[in-house]
N, C-alpha and C positions, 0 to 999 in steps of 0.2 A: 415964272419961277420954275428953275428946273425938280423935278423928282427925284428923291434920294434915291439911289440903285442899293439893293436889299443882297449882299452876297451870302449865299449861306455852301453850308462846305458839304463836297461831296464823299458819301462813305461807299467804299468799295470789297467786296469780301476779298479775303486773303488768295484766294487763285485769280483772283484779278487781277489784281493790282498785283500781284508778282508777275504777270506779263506783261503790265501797262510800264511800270516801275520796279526791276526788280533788285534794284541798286537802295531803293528805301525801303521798300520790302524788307530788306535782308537785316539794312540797319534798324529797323524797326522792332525787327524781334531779338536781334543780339542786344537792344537795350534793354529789354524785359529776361536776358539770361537767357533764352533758348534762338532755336533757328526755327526757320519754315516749316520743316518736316517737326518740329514739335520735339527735336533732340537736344540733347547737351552738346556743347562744343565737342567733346573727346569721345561719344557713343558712337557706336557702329552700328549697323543693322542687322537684323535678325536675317540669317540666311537658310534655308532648306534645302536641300538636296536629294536626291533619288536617280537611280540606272534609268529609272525607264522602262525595264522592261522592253528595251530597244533592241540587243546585240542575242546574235543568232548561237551565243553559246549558253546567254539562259536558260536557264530551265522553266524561271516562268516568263519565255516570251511572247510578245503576243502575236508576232508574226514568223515563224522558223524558214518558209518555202519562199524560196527567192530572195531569202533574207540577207545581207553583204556588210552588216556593220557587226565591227569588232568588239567593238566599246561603246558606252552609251552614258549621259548623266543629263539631268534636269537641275537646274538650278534655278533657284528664286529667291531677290530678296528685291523687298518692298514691293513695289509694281513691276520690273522688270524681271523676266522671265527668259534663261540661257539654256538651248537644247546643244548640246553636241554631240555627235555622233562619229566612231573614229573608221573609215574603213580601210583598206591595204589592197597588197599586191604582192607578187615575186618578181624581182626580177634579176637580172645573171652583172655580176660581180666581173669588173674589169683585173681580169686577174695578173701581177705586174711578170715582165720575164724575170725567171729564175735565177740567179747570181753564183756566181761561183763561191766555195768555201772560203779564199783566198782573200776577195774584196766580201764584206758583211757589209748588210743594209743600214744607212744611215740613221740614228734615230732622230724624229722627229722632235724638233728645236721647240721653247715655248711657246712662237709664235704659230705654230702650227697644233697646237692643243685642241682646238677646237676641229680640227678634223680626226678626232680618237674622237668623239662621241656622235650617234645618230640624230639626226632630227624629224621632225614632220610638218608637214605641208597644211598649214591651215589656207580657209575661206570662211570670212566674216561676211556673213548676210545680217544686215538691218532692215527688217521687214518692215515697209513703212506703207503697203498697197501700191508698191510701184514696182515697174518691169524693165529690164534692161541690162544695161553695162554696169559693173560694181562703181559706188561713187568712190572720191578720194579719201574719204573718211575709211569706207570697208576696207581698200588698198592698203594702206598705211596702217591698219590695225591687224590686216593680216603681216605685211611686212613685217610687226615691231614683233609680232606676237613668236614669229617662225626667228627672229636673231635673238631674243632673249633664252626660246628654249635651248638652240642651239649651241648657246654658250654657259648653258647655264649647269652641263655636264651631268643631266637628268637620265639619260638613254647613251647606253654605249652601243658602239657597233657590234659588239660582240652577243647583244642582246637579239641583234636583228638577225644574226647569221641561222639562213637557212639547213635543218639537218634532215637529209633526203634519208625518206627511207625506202622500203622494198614493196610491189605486192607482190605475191607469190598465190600460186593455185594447186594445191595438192593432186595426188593423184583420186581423191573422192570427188574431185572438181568444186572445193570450196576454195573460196579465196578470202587471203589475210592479208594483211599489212603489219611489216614489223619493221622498224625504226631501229638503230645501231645503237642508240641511247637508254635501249630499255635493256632490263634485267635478261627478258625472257626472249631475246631476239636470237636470229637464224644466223650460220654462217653467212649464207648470202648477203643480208642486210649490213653484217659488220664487214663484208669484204669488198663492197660495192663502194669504190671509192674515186668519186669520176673529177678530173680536172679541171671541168669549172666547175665555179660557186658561188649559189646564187642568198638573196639576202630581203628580207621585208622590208617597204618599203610604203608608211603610213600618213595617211589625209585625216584631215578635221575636218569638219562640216559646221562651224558655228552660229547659228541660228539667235539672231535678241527679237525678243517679241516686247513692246510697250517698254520702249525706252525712257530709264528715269535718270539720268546722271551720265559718266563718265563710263566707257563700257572694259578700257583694256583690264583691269582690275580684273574685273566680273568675268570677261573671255576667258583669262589668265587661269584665274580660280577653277571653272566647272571645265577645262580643258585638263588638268590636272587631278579632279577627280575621275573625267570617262578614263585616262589611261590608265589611272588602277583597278579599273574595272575592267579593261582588254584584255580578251583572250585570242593569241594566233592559233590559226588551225594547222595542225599536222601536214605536212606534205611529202609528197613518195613518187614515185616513176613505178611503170609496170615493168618485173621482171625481163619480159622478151625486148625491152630497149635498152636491158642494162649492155648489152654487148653490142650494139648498133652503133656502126660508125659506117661514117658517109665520105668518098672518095671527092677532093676537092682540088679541083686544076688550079696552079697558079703560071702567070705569066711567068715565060724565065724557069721557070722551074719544074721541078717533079710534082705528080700527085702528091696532097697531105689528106692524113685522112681526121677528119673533127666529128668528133660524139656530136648526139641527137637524140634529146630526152623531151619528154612531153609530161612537164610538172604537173600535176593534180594537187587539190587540198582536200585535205580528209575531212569527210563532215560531220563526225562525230569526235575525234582528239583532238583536241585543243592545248594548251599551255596557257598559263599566264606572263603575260609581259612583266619581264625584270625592269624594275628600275631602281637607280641608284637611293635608297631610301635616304641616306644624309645629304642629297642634294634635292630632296622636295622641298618647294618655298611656293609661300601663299602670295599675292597682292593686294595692297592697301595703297588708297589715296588719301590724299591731307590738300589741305587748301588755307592760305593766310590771306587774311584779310584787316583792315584798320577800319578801328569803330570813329566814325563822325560824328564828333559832338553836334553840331546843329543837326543833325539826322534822328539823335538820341531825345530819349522824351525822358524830362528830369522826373524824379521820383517824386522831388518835394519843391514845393519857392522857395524853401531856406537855402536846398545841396547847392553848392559852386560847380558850375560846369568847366570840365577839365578842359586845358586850351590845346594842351597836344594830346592826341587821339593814341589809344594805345591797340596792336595788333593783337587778333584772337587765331590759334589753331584750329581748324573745323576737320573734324575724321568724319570719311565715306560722303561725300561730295554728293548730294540728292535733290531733282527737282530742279525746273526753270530757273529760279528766284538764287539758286544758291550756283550753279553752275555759270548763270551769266553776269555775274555781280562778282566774281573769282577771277582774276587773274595770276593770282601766284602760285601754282600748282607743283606739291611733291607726291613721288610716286615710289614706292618701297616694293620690291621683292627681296623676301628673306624664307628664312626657314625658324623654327624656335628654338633650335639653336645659336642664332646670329651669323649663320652662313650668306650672308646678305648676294642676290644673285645680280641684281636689277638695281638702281636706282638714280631717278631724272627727277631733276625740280628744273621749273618755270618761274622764272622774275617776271613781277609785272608791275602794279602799283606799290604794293604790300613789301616791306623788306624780310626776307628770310633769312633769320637769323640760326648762328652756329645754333643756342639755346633750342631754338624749335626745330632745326634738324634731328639733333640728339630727342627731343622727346618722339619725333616721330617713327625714329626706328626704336625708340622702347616699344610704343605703342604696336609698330608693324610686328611686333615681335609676341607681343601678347597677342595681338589678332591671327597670327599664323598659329598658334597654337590653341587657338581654339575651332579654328575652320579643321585643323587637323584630326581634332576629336570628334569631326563629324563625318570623316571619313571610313 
Protein backbone atom coordinates (compact mmCIF):
# COMPACT_ATOMS: atom_id res chain seq x y z
CA UNK A 1 0.00 0.00 0.00
CA UNK A 2 1.46 3.10 -1.22
CA UNK A 3 2.09 6.33 1.22
CA UNK A 4 0.09 9.34 1.09
CA UNK A 5 2.56 12.19 -0.25
CA UNK A 6 2.08 15.17 2.41
CA UNK A 7 2.27 18.48 -0.05
CA UNK A 8 2.63 21.48 2.16
CA UNK A 9 3.07 25.09 0.58
CA UNK A 10 5.97 27.00 0.14
CA UNK A 11 6.32 30.64 1.66
CA UNK A 12 8.62 32.99 0.06
CA UNK A 13 9.36 36.62 1.16
CA UNK A 14 8.45 39.35 -0.98
CA UNK A 15 11.88 40.01 -2.79
CA UNK A 16 11.77 36.73 -3.64
CA UNK A 17 9.26 35.83 -5.13
CA UNK A 18 9.18 39.07 -7.15
CA UNK A 19 12.16 37.49 -8.90
CA UNK A 20 11.03 33.91 -8.91
CA UNK A 21 7.39 35.23 -10.02
CA UNK A 22 7.03 38.71 -10.60
CA UNK A 23 3.88 38.58 -12.75
CA UNK A 24 2.01 37.11 -9.26
CA UNK A 25 3.94 39.17 -7.15
CA UNK A 26 2.58 42.08 -8.67
CA UNK A 27 -0.92 40.67 -8.83
CA UNK A 28 -0.82 39.74 -5.41
CA UNK A 29 -0.52 43.02 -4.00
CA UNK A 30 -2.76 45.04 -6.54
CA UNK A 31 -5.40 42.72 -4.79
CA UNK A 32 -4.65 43.87 -1.49
CA UNK A 33 -4.76 47.84 -3.00
CA UNK A 34 -1.08 48.53 -3.04
CA UNK A 35 2.08 47.47 -5.19
CA UNK A 36 5.43 46.07 -4.40
CA UNK A 37 7.08 49.09 -3.36
CA UNK A 38 4.26 49.55 -0.61
CA UNK A 39 2.45 52.52 -3.01
CA UNK A 40 -0.73 53.40 -4.21
CA UNK A 41 -1.44 53.03 -7.76
CA UNK A 42 -1.21 57.06 -8.56
CA UNK A 43 1.82 57.98 -5.86
CA UNK A 44 5.09 59.05 -7.05
CA UNK A 45 8.22 58.90 -5.20
CA UNK A 46 9.81 61.18 -3.04
CA UNK A 47 12.80 62.72 -4.96
CA UNK A 48 15.88 64.83 -3.60
CA UNK A 49 18.09 66.72 -5.22
CA UNK A 50 21.46 68.76 -4.73
CA UNK A 51 24.49 70.51 -7.19
CA UNK A 52 26.92 68.59 -5.57
CA UNK A 53 29.15 70.87 -4.88
CA UNK A 54 30.61 69.59 -8.21
CA UNK A 55 30.91 72.59 -10.95
CA UNK A 56 34.12 74.80 -10.64
CA UNK A 57 31.88 78.14 -10.49
CA UNK A 58 30.75 77.22 -6.77
CA UNK A 59 31.72 78.75 -4.32
CA UNK A 60 31.26 76.00 -2.09
CA UNK A 61 33.16 73.45 -4.36
CA UNK A 62 35.08 70.94 -3.24
CA UNK A 63 37.27 70.62 -5.87
CA UNK A 64 38.28 74.30 -7.88
CA UNK A 65 42.09 73.17 -9.51
CA UNK A 66 41.65 71.34 -12.51
CA UNK A 67 38.14 71.42 -12.13
CA UNK A 68 36.07 71.43 -15.92
CA UNK A 69 32.47 70.87 -14.97
CA UNK A 70 29.97 73.61 -15.63
CA UNK A 71 27.02 72.36 -14.07
CA UNK A 72 26.43 69.73 -11.39
CA UNK A 73 23.04 67.91 -9.78
CA UNK A 74 22.71 64.78 -7.61
CA UNK A 75 19.58 63.27 -7.82
CA UNK A 76 17.90 60.55 -5.73
CA UNK A 77 14.77 58.81 -5.54
CA UNK A 78 14.18 55.65 -3.71
CA UNK A 79 17.28 53.42 -4.40
CA UNK A 80 18.52 54.88 -7.44
CA UNK A 81 20.86 57.54 -7.41
CA UNK A 82 21.60 60.19 -10.73
CA UNK A 83 24.98 62.17 -10.80
CA UNK A 84 25.22 64.51 -13.76
CA UNK A 85 27.68 66.71 -14.53
CA UNK A 86 27.58 69.25 -17.47
CA UNK A 87 31.03 70.26 -19.18
CA UNK A 88 31.78 72.29 -22.59
CA UNK A 89 33.96 73.87 -25.00
CA UNK A 90 34.36 76.68 -27.66
CA UNK A 91 34.42 76.06 -30.72
CA UNK A 92 34.48 78.50 -34.15
CA UNK A 93 30.79 78.88 -35.88
CA UNK A 94 30.77 77.96 -39.65
CA UNK A 95 29.96 81.33 -40.58
CA UNK A 96 27.56 81.41 -44.07
CA UNK A 97 28.95 83.91 -47.24
CA UNK A 98 27.55 87.03 -47.00
CA UNK A 99 24.51 87.97 -49.46
CA UNK A 100 23.89 90.83 -51.28
CA UNK A 101 21.10 93.51 -50.13
CA UNK A 102 19.23 92.61 -53.25
CA UNK A 103 18.55 88.62 -52.69
CA UNK A 104 17.65 88.44 -48.49
CA UNK A 105 18.17 85.16 -46.58
CA UNK A 106 15.50 82.75 -46.64
CA UNK A 107 13.70 82.27 -43.59
CA UNK A 108 13.69 79.03 -42.15
CA UNK A 109 10.56 76.88 -42.98
CA UNK A 110 8.71 74.88 -39.89
CA UNK A 111 10.29 72.00 -40.66
CA UNK A 112 13.47 73.37 -39.98
CA UNK A 113 12.60 74.77 -36.42
CA UNK A 114 14.47 72.68 -34.69
CA UNK A 115 17.71 73.93 -36.04
CA UNK A 116 16.96 77.69 -34.17
CA UNK A 117 17.51 75.92 -30.93
CA UNK A 118 20.97 74.48 -29.19
CA UNK A 119 21.37 71.03 -27.96
CA UNK A 120 23.77 69.01 -25.85
CA UNK A 121 25.50 65.77 -26.05
CA UNK A 122 24.61 63.43 -23.38
CA UNK A 123 26.46 59.97 -22.11
CA UNK A 124 24.46 57.47 -20.14
CA UNK A 125 26.64 55.32 -17.77
CA UNK A 126 24.77 52.42 -15.88
CA UNK A 127 27.28 51.58 -13.44
CA UNK A 128 26.75 48.02 -13.01
CA UNK A 129 30.88 46.75 -11.93
CA UNK A 130 31.43 46.45 -15.55
CA UNK A 131 34.21 47.81 -18.15
CA UNK A 132 33.84 48.39 -21.58
CA UNK A 133 31.89 49.59 -24.72
CA UNK A 134 28.35 51.40 -23.66
CA UNK A 135 25.64 48.54 -23.85
CA UNK A 136 22.34 49.18 -26.04
CA UNK A 137 20.38 50.34 -23.30
CA UNK A 138 23.09 53.45 -22.46
CA UNK A 139 23.10 54.06 -26.48
CA UNK A 140 19.42 54.51 -26.92
CA UNK A 141 19.08 56.42 -23.63
CA UNK A 142 21.53 58.77 -24.64
CA UNK A 143 20.10 58.98 -28.29
CA UNK A 144 16.41 59.53 -26.90
CA UNK A 145 17.56 61.82 -24.30
CA UNK A 146 19.86 64.36 -26.84
CA UNK A 147 16.34 64.21 -29.74
CA UNK A 148 13.87 65.19 -27.02
CA UNK A 149 16.04 68.07 -25.79
CA UNK A 150 16.62 69.12 -28.95
CA UNK A 151 13.27 69.52 -29.96
CA UNK A 152 11.97 70.27 -27.10
CA UNK A 153 13.23 74.31 -27.71
CA UNK A 154 14.77 74.43 -24.09
CA UNK A 155 18.30 76.12 -25.22
CA UNK A 156 18.53 78.65 -28.20
CA UNK A 157 21.41 79.28 -30.07
CA UNK A 158 21.55 82.45 -29.27
CA UNK A 159 22.24 81.32 -25.63
CA UNK A 160 25.43 79.67 -26.74
CA UNK A 161 26.89 82.51 -28.80
CA UNK A 162 30.28 83.18 -27.63
CA UNK A 163 31.07 87.16 -26.56
CA UNK A 164 34.85 87.52 -26.92
CA UNK A 165 36.28 89.85 -24.96
CA UNK A 166 39.67 91.86 -24.55
CA UNK A 167 42.79 91.48 -22.11
CA UNK A 168 44.51 94.49 -22.04
CA UNK A 169 47.85 95.36 -19.92
CA UNK A 170 48.25 98.89 -18.90
CA UNK A 171 51.20 100.90 -18.81
CA UNK A 172 51.59 99.86 -14.77
CA UNK A 173 51.80 96.31 -16.24
CA UNK A 174 48.70 95.14 -14.76
CA UNK A 175 46.44 93.14 -16.74
CA UNK A 176 42.49 93.26 -17.22
CA UNK A 177 39.93 91.74 -19.07
CA UNK A 178 36.99 93.67 -20.32
CA UNK A 179 34.18 92.19 -22.25
CA UNK A 180 31.99 94.57 -24.91
CA UNK A 181 28.94 93.49 -22.87
CA UNK A 182 29.74 95.18 -19.81
CA UNK A 183 28.85 98.79 -18.52
CA UNK A 184 32.47 99.56 -17.74
CA UNK A 185 34.30 98.25 -20.80
CA UNK A 186 37.19 99.93 -22.96
CA UNK A 187 37.07 101.17 -26.43
CA UNK A 188 39.09 98.51 -27.49
CA UNK A 189 36.92 95.61 -26.24
CA UNK A 190 33.79 97.28 -27.86
CA UNK A 191 35.66 97.89 -31.17
CA UNK A 192 37.26 94.37 -31.34
CA UNK A 193 34.96 92.86 -33.60
CA UNK A 194 36.57 89.82 -35.64
CA UNK A 195 34.73 87.81 -38.35
CA UNK A 196 34.50 84.74 -37.06
CA UNK A 197 32.24 83.34 -34.28
CA UNK A 198 32.77 81.08 -32.21
CA UNK A 199 29.82 79.32 -29.89
CA UNK A 200 29.61 76.84 -26.58
CA UNK A 201 29.24 73.85 -27.19
CA UNK A 202 27.97 71.39 -24.11
CA UNK A 203 28.28 67.45 -22.83
CA UNK A 204 26.32 65.54 -19.99
CA UNK A 205 27.97 63.12 -18.18
CA UNK A 206 25.06 60.94 -16.63
CA UNK A 207 26.06 58.73 -14.18
CA UNK A 208 22.80 55.83 -12.37
CA UNK A 209 24.13 54.20 -9.54
CA UNK A 210 21.69 51.10 -7.95
CA UNK A 211 19.19 50.88 -10.59
CA UNK A 212 15.59 50.66 -9.55
CA UNK A 213 13.06 51.04 -12.42
CA UNK A 214 12.87 52.90 -15.71
CA UNK A 215 15.80 55.37 -15.91
CA UNK A 216 14.90 57.90 -19.10
CA UNK A 217 12.51 59.76 -16.68
CA UNK A 218 15.13 60.07 -13.96
CA UNK A 219 18.06 61.05 -16.68
CA UNK A 220 15.58 63.42 -18.06
CA UNK A 221 14.74 65.07 -14.72
CA UNK A 222 18.26 65.60 -12.81
CA UNK A 223 19.67 66.71 -16.48
CA UNK A 224 17.37 69.52 -16.36
CA UNK A 225 18.22 70.47 -12.98
CA UNK A 226 22.44 70.51 -13.60
CA UNK A 227 21.53 72.98 -16.57
CA UNK A 228 20.03 75.44 -14.13
CA UNK A 229 22.67 75.22 -12.27
CA UNK A 230 25.42 75.92 -15.27
CA UNK A 231 27.53 78.61 -15.38
CA UNK A 232 29.73 79.38 -18.66
CA UNK A 233 32.95 81.02 -18.25
CA UNK A 234 33.94 84.34 -19.75
CA UNK A 235 36.13 84.13 -22.74
CA UNK A 236 38.54 86.89 -24.33
CA UNK A 237 41.80 86.79 -26.71
CA UNK A 238 44.93 88.66 -25.67
CA UNK A 239 44.99 92.32 -26.98
CA UNK A 240 48.42 91.76 -29.11
CA UNK A 241 46.30 88.89 -31.45
CA UNK A 242 43.53 91.35 -31.79
CA UNK A 243 45.38 92.54 -35.09
CA UNK A 244 47.12 89.36 -36.08
CA UNK A 245 46.40 88.00 -39.36
CA UNK A 246 48.17 85.43 -41.25
CA UNK A 247 49.07 85.40 -44.98
CA UNK A 248 47.32 82.29 -46.67
CA UNK A 249 48.21 80.92 -50.38
CA UNK A 250 45.63 79.64 -52.38
CA UNK A 251 45.83 77.55 -55.46
CA UNK A 252 44.80 79.77 -58.46
CA UNK A 253 44.89 82.59 -56.54
CA UNK A 254 46.36 85.53 -54.63
CA UNK A 255 47.31 85.63 -50.96
CA UNK A 256 44.14 85.97 -48.42
CA UNK A 257 44.86 86.94 -45.43
CA UNK A 258 42.70 84.93 -42.15
CA UNK A 259 42.62 86.11 -38.38
CA UNK A 260 44.29 83.99 -35.64
CA UNK A 261 43.00 84.09 -32.11
CA UNK A 262 43.86 81.91 -29.30
CA UNK A 263 40.61 81.78 -27.12
CA UNK A 264 41.05 81.50 -23.46
CA UNK A 265 38.23 81.09 -20.70
CA UNK A 266 38.24 83.36 -17.78
CA UNK A 267 38.49 81.65 -14.57
CA UNK A 268 36.84 83.78 -12.37
CA UNK A 269 33.56 85.30 -14.70
CA UNK A 270 31.20 83.30 -15.33
CA UNK A 271 27.44 83.83 -16.47
CA UNK A 272 24.64 81.70 -16.11
CA UNK A 273 23.07 79.72 -18.94
CA UNK A 274 19.77 81.04 -20.33
CA UNK A 275 17.14 78.93 -20.79
CA UNK A 276 14.02 79.19 -22.19
CA UNK A 277 11.97 79.02 -18.86
CA UNK A 278 8.31 78.26 -20.60
CA UNK A 279 9.89 75.42 -22.22
CA UNK A 280 11.23 73.54 -18.88
CA UNK A 281 9.33 70.12 -18.62
CA UNK A 282 9.79 67.45 -16.19
CA UNK A 283 9.33 63.41 -16.88
CA UNK A 284 6.95 61.05 -15.69
CA UNK A 285 6.25 57.26 -16.48
CA UNK A 286 2.82 55.47 -15.97
CA UNK A 287 2.42 51.73 -16.70
CA UNK A 288 -1.14 49.69 -17.29
CA UNK A 289 -1.59 46.70 -16.25
CA UNK A 290 -4.96 44.14 -15.95
CA UNK A 291 -5.71 42.69 -12.56
CA UNK A 292 -6.26 38.62 -12.87
CA UNK A 293 -8.93 37.31 -11.08
CA UNK A 294 -7.40 33.91 -10.46
CA UNK A 295 -4.19 35.70 -9.33
CA UNK A 296 -6.34 37.89 -6.82
CA UNK A 297 -7.00 36.55 -3.26
CA UNK A 298 -10.79 37.08 -2.46
CA UNK A 299 -11.49 39.20 0.57
CA UNK A 300 -14.28 36.96 1.61
CA UNK A 301 -16.19 33.22 0.50
CA UNK A 302 -19.24 35.26 0.09
CA UNK A 303 -17.48 38.17 -2.63
CA UNK A 304 -18.12 36.91 -6.39
CA UNK A 305 -15.12 36.91 -8.31
CA UNK A 306 -15.25 39.23 -11.25
CA UNK A 307 -14.91 37.28 -14.61
CA UNK A 308 -13.38 40.22 -16.63
CA UNK A 309 -10.36 41.69 -15.03
CA UNK A 310 -10.25 45.34 -15.01
CA UNK A 311 -6.93 47.52 -15.92
CA UNK A 312 -5.07 49.65 -13.15
CA UNK A 313 -2.74 52.96 -13.83
CA UNK A 314 0.52 52.65 -11.85
CA UNK A 315 2.72 56.17 -11.67
CA UNK A 316 6.75 55.99 -11.42
CA UNK A 317 7.28 52.38 -12.38
CA UNK A 318 9.77 50.82 -9.46
CA UNK A 319 11.55 47.50 -8.65
CA UNK A 320 12.00 44.03 -10.44
CA UNK A 321 8.44 42.82 -9.70
CA UNK A 322 6.75 45.97 -11.12
CA UNK A 323 8.93 46.74 -14.29
CA UNK A 324 8.99 43.13 -15.42
CA UNK A 325 5.33 42.11 -15.02
CA UNK A 326 4.57 45.78 -17.26
CA UNK A 327 4.31 45.86 -20.58
CA UNK A 328 2.21 48.75 -21.57
CA UNK A 329 4.32 51.61 -20.88
CA UNK A 330 3.39 55.68 -21.18
CA UNK A 331 5.85 58.25 -20.92
CA UNK A 332 5.03 62.11 -20.38
CA UNK A 333 7.37 65.19 -20.77
CA UNK A 334 5.44 68.38 -19.91
CA UNK A 335 5.91 71.38 -18.22
CA UNK A 336 2.92 72.65 -15.46
CA UNK A 337 1.72 74.46 -17.78
CA UNK A 338 0.55 71.71 -20.31
CA UNK A 339 3.30 72.58 -22.65
CA UNK A 340 3.60 68.89 -23.31
CA UNK A 341 7.36 68.37 -24.93
CA UNK A 342 7.68 64.48 -25.07
CA UNK A 343 5.28 61.78 -25.25
CA UNK A 344 5.48 57.72 -26.08
CA UNK A 345 3.31 55.01 -24.92
CA UNK A 346 4.04 51.22 -25.31
CA UNK A 347 1.01 48.62 -26.26
CA UNK A 348 1.50 45.38 -24.85
CA UNK A 349 -0.89 43.06 -22.88
CA UNK A 350 -2.84 45.84 -21.12
CA UNK A 351 -5.28 48.11 -23.40
CA UNK A 352 -4.44 51.99 -23.15
CA UNK A 353 -7.13 53.73 -23.11
CA UNK A 354 -8.09 57.38 -24.30
CA UNK A 355 -9.46 57.57 -20.36
CA UNK A 356 -6.08 56.72 -18.95
CA UNK A 357 -4.11 58.72 -21.43
CA UNK A 358 -5.96 61.88 -20.27
CA UNK A 359 -5.31 61.02 -16.52
CA UNK A 360 -1.85 60.66 -17.14
CA UNK A 361 -1.01 63.82 -18.49
CA UNK A 362 -3.16 65.43 -15.54
CA UNK A 363 -1.04 63.56 -13.29
CA UNK A 364 2.48 64.32 -15.58
CA UNK A 365 1.39 67.70 -14.95
CA UNK A 366 0.92 67.70 -11.30
CA UNK A 367 4.21 65.87 -11.04
CA UNK A 368 6.05 68.64 -13.12
CA UNK A 369 5.02 71.04 -10.80
CA UNK A 370 6.06 69.81 -7.96
CA UNK A 371 9.79 68.42 -9.12
CA UNK A 372 9.69 72.28 -10.24
CA UNK A 373 9.43 73.42 -6.66
CA UNK A 374 12.44 71.72 -5.89
CA UNK A 375 14.32 73.39 -8.12
Amino acid sequence: MSKAVEVRPMTFYPEVLARIAPDLSMQRHLSLGLRPSLRASEEFRNVEISDGKLSCASKETVNRSGNNILGSNVLKCGKTMIVTSITGGVVEENVPVEQDDEEPALENSDADRASQFGCIYPVVEVECGRAGAPTDEEMTLSQRIYNCFLHSGLLSKEALKVSVGVKSTNADGQASIQYPDEKDSTDLAKSFKPRRKWTYVLYAKIQVFSRDGPLFELCWNSLIYALQTTQLPRAFVDERTTDLKIPVSMRGRSAAIRETFDILCDPVKFQPLKLNAENISFASNFAVIELDPEAQLPKDDDDMQVDSPTSVLLADIQGEAEEASVSSIVSVVTGTAGNMKHFKAIGGDSKITLDMIKKSIKLAKLRSSDLEGKS
